[in-house]
N, C-alpha and C positions, 0 to 999 in steps of 0.2 A: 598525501591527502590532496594533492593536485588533481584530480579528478576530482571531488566532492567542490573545490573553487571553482571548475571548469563547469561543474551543472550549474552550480549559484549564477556565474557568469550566464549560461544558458536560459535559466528562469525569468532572468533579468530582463535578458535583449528580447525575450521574448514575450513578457509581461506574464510571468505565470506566475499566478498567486498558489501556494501550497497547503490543503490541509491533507490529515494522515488517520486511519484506522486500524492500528495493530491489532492484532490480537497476541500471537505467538513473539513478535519481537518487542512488543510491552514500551513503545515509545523507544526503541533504540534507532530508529529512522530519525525522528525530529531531533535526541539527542544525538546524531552523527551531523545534520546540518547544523546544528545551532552552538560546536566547535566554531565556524567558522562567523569573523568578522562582517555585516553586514546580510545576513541568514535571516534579519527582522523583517528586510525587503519582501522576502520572497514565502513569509510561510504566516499561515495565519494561525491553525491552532491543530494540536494531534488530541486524537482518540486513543486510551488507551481500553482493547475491551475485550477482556477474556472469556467471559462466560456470555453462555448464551444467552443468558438475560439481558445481560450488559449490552448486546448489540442490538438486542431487540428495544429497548428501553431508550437506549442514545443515538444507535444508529438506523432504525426502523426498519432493522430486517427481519422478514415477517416467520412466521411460525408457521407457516405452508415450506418456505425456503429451507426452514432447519429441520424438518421432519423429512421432507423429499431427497436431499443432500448432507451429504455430512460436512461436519465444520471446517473441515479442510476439504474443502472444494472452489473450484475455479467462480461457481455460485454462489458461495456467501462470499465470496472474496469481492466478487461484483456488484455484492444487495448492499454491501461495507463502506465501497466507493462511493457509489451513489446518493448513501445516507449522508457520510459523512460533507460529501457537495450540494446537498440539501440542506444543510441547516450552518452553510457557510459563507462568507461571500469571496472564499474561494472561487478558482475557475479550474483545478487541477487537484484530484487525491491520488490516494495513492494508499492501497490496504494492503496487508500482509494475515493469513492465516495458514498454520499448519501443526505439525506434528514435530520440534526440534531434537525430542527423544530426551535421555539416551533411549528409551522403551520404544515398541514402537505403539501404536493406539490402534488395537482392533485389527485389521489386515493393512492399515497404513502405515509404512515403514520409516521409521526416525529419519529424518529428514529431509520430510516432503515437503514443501510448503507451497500455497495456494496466492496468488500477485494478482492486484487488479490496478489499472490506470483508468480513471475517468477524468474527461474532459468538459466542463461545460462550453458552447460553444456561443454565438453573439446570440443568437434566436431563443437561446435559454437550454435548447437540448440538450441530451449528455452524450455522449460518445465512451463507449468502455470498452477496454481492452483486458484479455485477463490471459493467463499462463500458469503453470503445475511447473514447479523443479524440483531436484531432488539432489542435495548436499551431498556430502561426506565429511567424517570428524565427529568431535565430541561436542556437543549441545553451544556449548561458547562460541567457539568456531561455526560453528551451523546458521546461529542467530548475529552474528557478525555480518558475514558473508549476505545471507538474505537481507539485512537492512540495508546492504550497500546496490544490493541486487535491486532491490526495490526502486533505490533514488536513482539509478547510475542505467537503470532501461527507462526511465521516463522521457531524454531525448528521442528513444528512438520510437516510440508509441507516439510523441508528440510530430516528428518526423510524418509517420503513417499516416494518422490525421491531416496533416498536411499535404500528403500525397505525395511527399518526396521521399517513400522508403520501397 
């Protein structure tokens, strides 16, 4: 788990405050950081929101974005982030939605899932960054991996925004 100390350390030096909107990993993102000693620093509160209501209702994504895109998409993965740093005084999210299976949903196949990074920036803007992966393994493993997936690319989004990637 020296990598998951190694982000904390990162959040830190960096001053990045952390909220979260799962959907498919169901808070196992905050519960992966919040193993670690001093994780109060760096994280203000997760979303957990599986139905589409639930994101429409907590996280303000709108019902044009759910009809146009399906819920595993790079798109609500983005409307997630956003929300979630709208009603934060975060400066960093960081969403998860997808498909962990084992089944797959419709033509999307078990283990897809959908990453956003947002950034608020000093002027108030947001900055998002978002990405599509695709697993292998049985549902545990899937949802493991993507929440580590989730915390463990946020250097390097943060990087980009910086202009150092």
């Amino acid at each position: 788990m020296q990598d998951i100390e190694a982000l904390l350390d990162y959040l830190k030096r960096h001053k990045l405050y952390l909220t979260t909107a799962e959907s498919c990993t169901a808070g196992m993102v905050v519960a992966l950081l919040a193993k670690h000693p001093g994780s109060g620093e760096c994280l203000d509160s997760g979303h957990v929101v599986y139905s589409p209501e639930a994101k429409k209702r907590l996280l303000g994504v709108s019902q044009h974005t759910l009809d146009n895109f399906n819920l595993t998409s790079e798109e609500v993965a983005r409307a997630m982030a956003k929300g979630a740093l709208d009603g934060s005084p975060a400066n960093v999210a960081v969403a998860t939605t997808g498909v962990a299976g084992p089944d797959p949903q419709g033509d999307i196949p078990a283990g897809t899932l959908c990453f956003a990074w947002a950034f608020r920036l000093a002027d108030g803007s947001i900055q998002l960054y978002s990405s599509t992966e695709h697993f292998a393994g049985e549902r545990s493993r899937i949802l493991d991996e993507a929440a580590r997936f989730a915390l463990l690319r946020l250097p390097d989004r943060h990087a980009q925004l910086l202009g150092e990637a």
